[in-house]
N, C-alpha and C positions, 0 to 999 in steps of 0.2 A: 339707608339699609346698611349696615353695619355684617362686618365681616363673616360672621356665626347664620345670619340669615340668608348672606349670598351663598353660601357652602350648603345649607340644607334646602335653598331651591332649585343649586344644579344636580344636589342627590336625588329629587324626584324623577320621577317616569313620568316619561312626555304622555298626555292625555290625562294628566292629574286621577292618575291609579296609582293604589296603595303601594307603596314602597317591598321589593319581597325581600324575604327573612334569609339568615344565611341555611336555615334548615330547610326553607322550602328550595333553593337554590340547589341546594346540595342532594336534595331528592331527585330535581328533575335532571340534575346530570345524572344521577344515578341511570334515573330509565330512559333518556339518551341512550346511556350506555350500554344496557339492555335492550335494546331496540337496536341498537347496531350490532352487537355482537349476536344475536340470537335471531331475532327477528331479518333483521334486512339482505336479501339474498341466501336467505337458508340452505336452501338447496343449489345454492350455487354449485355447477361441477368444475371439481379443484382433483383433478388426480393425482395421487402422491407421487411425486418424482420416486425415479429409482436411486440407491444407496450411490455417493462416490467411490470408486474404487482406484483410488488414488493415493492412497493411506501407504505407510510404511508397511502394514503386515499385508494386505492385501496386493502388494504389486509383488510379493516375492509366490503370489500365485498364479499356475500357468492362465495364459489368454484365454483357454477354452473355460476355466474355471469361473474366471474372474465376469465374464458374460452372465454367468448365472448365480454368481455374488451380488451385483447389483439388486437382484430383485429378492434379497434378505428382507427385507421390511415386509414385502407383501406375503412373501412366505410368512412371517412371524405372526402377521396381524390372520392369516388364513387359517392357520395350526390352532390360534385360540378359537375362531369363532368355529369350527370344528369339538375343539373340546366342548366348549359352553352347547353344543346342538347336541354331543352325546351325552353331557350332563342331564341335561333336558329330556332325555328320550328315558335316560336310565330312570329318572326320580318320576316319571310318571305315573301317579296311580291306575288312571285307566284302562292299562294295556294298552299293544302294538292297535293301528287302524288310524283313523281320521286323530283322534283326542292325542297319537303320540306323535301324528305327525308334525302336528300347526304347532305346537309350541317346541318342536326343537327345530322347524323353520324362523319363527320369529327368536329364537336365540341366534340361529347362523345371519341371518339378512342383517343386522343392526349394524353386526360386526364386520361384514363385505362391505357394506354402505360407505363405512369411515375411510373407504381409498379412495374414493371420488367425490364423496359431499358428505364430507365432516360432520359442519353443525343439524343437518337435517336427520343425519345416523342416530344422534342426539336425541331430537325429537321421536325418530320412528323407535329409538327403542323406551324411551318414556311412554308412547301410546301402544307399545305392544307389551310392558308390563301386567296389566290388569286382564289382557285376552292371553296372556302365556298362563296365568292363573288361574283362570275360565277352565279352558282346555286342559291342560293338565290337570287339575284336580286336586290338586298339593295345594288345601288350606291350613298344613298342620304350619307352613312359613310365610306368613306375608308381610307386606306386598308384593315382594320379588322372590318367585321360588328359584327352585337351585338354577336352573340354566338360564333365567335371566337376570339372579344375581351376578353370575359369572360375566355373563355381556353387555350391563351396564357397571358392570366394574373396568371393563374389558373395552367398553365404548366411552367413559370419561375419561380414562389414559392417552390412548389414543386422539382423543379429538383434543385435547390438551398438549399434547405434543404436536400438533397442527396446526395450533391456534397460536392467540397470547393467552397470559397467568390471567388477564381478566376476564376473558371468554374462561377461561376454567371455574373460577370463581361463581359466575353468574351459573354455571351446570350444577354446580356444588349445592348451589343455595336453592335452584329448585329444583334439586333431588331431594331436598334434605327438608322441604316444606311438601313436596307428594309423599315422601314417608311419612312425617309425622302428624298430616293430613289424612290418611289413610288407614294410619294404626288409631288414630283418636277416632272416626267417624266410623269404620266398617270391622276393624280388629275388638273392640271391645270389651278385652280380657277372652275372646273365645279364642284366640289365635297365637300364637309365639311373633310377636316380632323382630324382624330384622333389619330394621333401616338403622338404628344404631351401627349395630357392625357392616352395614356396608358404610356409610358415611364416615366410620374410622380406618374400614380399607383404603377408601378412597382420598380421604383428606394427605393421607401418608402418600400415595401415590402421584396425585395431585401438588404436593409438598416437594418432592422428589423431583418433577416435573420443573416445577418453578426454578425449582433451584437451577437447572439444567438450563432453563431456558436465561438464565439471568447472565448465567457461566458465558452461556453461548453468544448474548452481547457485548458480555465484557472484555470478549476475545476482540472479537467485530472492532470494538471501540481503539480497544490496545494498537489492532491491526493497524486500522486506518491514522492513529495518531504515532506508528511509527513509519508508516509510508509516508505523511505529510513530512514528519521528521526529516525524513531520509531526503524528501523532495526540497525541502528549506536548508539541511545541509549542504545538499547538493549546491542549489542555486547560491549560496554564500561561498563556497567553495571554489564556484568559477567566478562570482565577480573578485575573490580576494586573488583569485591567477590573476586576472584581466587588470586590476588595479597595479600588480606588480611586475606586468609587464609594461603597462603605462610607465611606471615609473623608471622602469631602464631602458625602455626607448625615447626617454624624455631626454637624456643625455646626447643620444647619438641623433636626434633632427636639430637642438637646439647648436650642437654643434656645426651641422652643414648649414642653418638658419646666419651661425653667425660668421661662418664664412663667407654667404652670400651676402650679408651686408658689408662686411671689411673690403670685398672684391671690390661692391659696386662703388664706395666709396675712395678706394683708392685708383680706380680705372681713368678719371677723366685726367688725373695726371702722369698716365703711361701715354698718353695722345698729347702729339703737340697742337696747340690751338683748337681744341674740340669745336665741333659745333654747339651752341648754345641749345639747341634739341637734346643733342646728343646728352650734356651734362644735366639737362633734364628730367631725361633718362632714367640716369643711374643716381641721379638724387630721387626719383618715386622708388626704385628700386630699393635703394636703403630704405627709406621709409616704410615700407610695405614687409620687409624683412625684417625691420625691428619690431615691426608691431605685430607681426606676428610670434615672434619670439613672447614677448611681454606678453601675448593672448596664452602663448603656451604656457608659460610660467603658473599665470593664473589659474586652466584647466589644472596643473599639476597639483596647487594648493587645496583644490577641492578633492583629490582622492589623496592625497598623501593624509596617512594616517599621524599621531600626535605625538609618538614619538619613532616618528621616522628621521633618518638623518642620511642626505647624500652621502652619497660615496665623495670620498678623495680620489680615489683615484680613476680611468676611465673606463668606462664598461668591459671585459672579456671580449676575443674574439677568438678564433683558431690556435691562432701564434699562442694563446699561451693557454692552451693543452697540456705542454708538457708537464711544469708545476701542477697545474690539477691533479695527473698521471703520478706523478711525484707525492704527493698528499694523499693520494688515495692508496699508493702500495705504500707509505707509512701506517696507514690508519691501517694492513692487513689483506688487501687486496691482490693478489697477484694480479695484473691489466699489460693486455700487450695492444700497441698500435698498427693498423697500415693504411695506408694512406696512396691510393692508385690518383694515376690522370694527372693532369697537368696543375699543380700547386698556383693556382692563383687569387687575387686581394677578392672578397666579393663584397658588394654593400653590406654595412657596417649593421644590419638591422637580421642579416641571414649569418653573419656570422655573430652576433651577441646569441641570438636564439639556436644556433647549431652547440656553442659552447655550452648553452643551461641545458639544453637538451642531454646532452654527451654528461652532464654531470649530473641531474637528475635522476640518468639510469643508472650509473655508478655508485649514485646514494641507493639508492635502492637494494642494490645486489650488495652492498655494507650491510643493510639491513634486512632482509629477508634470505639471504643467501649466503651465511656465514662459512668463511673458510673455501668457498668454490672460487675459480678461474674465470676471467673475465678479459673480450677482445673488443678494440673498438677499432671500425673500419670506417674508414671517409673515404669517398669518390668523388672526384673533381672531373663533369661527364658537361657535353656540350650544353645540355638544356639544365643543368643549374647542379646542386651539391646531395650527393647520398649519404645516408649513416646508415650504420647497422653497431651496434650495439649487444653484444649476446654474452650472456653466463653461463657457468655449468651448475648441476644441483649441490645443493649445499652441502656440506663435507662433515659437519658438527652439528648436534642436536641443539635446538634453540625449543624457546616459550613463546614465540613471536609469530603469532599466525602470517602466512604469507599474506599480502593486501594486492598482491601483481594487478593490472585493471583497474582498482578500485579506490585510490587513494590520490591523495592532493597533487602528488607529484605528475601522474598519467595524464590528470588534468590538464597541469599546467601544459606539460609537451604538445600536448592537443591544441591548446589553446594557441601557443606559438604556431603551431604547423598550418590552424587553420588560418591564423592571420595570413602568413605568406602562404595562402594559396597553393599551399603541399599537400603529399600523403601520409599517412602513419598505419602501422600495422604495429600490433604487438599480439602476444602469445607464449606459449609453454612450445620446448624444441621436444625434441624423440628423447633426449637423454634426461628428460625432468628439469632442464634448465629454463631460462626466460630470454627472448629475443625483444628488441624493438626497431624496427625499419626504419626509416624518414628519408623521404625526399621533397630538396624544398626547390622550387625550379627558382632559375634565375633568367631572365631576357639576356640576349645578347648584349644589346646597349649599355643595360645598366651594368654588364660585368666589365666592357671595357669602360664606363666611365669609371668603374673602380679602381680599375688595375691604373 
């Protein structure tokens, strides 16, 4: 069996029935589609939500107002089917009695219907066309005289805005096959018809609708692929903090790493005559210390980006504040210091992160805060280190939206503070400036193994 005959036996239909055509395929999705939009749950009750009133012009209305804002839709869609029932009442031949009443009932009902069961309004006011005609008497317009022209004009907007453009579509087409169904079989030149112009009100209306509804996706779509945006920004944002604090605490563990190996290695000859345990010992000790250094190295190759390059020189810690402080009132900064409690060494991992911290909110206030004053205060307090960090409001007009909260730097500070097991606050003060808090504790132990 050759290639052309294996291809046209897996295109057959299991039970050796006729292959179907792309046109009949495409019919019966048609009436699928028909069948689901029109047919299935018709009368399902679907009550129209009230309006949001959460809108820009709508919140500048008082609360009591805005209570009875909400329910603008249902006002709207009530005020028509009102007019189309006095339309109806008016264009009656018969006079007031029974014959004016029933048909400006089945204008008003079609049009209520569509707040609660949409596609079924649909239907009820398609079967109450030909008995609105009955009853009223007005053969000089058919198939829809005036007040049910008005509420199935009034009923495919409506149930089109409720729906989707396909369910509108499918209303479209059998409106537009009962009129032309009805002018050919029962109008017969005795009559004026009107399903042309209603099927040209309504296509424009129906058209109008689509569009709306297309707009109203494409919002949706915008929406949601800039929150996705915002959430992949984000999450890139904090692995590219997290990566660059890896890399400058890479320095200061490899550094205690490689003092612990130098110690262990040099200890067994500060003893005289060690015990052969003993030297042991502090040979796993180096071992276990270099290898772990060399494992660290490794983890660092894998985030260190391509063109990253160490520093020369060795991480920042407190002590050199001042230069910063110094750089920063060159760059235009006025920054004053104080510094309470007792000045002393802390692990080398709370002081690199107190120093990025202290200078990250100083970039900042460079950059959002042009021309204002800025204090930085450190407290050296029994249970570990405080900053405060504060600016006043900016002094000169800038183009620079402020970003306070919301940008790489707030990240990163967070990021630090949560690693050591700190707090952070930040915020706007009473005079329009910007503060940020930090407290990163330190254990007792580890402060005096520092000092």
């Amino acid at each position: 069996m050759n290639v052309t005959e294996t291809t046209q036996t897996q295109m057959k239909p299991p039970g050796g029935a006729k292959p179907r055509s792309p046109e009949f395929r495409l019919a019966a999705d048609a009436l699928r589609g028909l069948r689901q939009d029109l047919f299935h749950d018709a009368f399902a009750y679907r009550p129209l939500p009230r309006m949001r009133v959460d809108g820009p012009l709508a919140r500048r209305l008082p609360e009591r107002v805005r209570e009875y804002a909400a329910w603008t839709p249902h006002a709207v869609i009530t005020a028509c089917g009102l007019l189309a029932m006095a339309v109806a009442s008016t264009a009656n031949e018969g006079g007031p009695g029974i014959g004016s009443l029933v048909p400006s009932l089945l204008a008003l009902l079609p049009v209520l219907l569509t707040l609660v069961r949409p596609v079924g309004a649909f239907w009820f006011s398609m079967a109450a066309t030909p008995f609105a005609a009955v009853f009223s008497g007005s053969w000089g317009e058919w198939p829809w005289p005036a007040g049910a022209f008005i509420t199935h004009l009034v009923v495919l907007t409506v149930v089109a805005l409720r729906t989707r453009p396909r369910t509108a579509a499918w209303m479209w087409a059998l409106t537009a096959w009962y009129g032309f169904m009805s002018e050919s079989l029962f109008g017969a030149g005795q009559m004026e018809g009107n399903a042309a112009p209603l099927l040209f009100l309504s296509a424009l209306a129906l058209l109008a609708v689509t569009v709306l509804h297309v707009r109203r996706a494409a919002e949706q779509e915008v929406t949601a692929h800039q929150s996705e945006t915002a959430q992949e920004r984000s999450r890139r944002t904090l692995l590219e903090e997290r990566t660059t604090i890896a890399r400058e605490l890479h320095d200061v563990v490899a550094h205690h790493m490689s003092v612990v190996a130098i110690q262990a290695e040099a200890a067994p000859y500060r003893v005289e005559n060690p015990p052969p345990e003993l030297e042991q010992a502090f040979v796993t000790i180096r071992e276990n210390a270099v290898a772990a250094l060399t494992e660290l190295r490794r983890v660092l190759g894998v985030v260190r980006a391509a063109d990253y390059e160490a520093p020369d020189a060795p991480q920042p810690t407190l002590a050199d504040l001042g230069a910063l402080l110094a750089n920063v009132r060159e760059a235009g900064l006025s920054v004053e210091k104080t510094v309470t409690g007792a000045v002393r060494e802390l692990p080398q991992g709370v002081e690199l992160s107190a120093y990025r911290i202290v200078q990250e909110a100083l970039s900042n206030t460079l950059r959002h805060a042009p021309g204002a004053t800025a204090r930085v205060e450190i407290g050296y307090v029994l249970g570990g280190l405080g900053l405060r960090i504060v600016n006043g409001p900016a002094q000169t007009t800038t183009l620079v939206k402020s970003t306070h909260g919301a940008g790489h730097g707030i990240t990163g500070m967070r990021e630090r503070v949560t690693m050591l097991d700190g707090e952070m606050t930040t915020g706007e003060t009473d005079d329009g400036g910007y503060e940020v808090t930090v407290f990163l504790p330190v254990p007792l132990r580890a402060a005096e193994e520092s000092g």
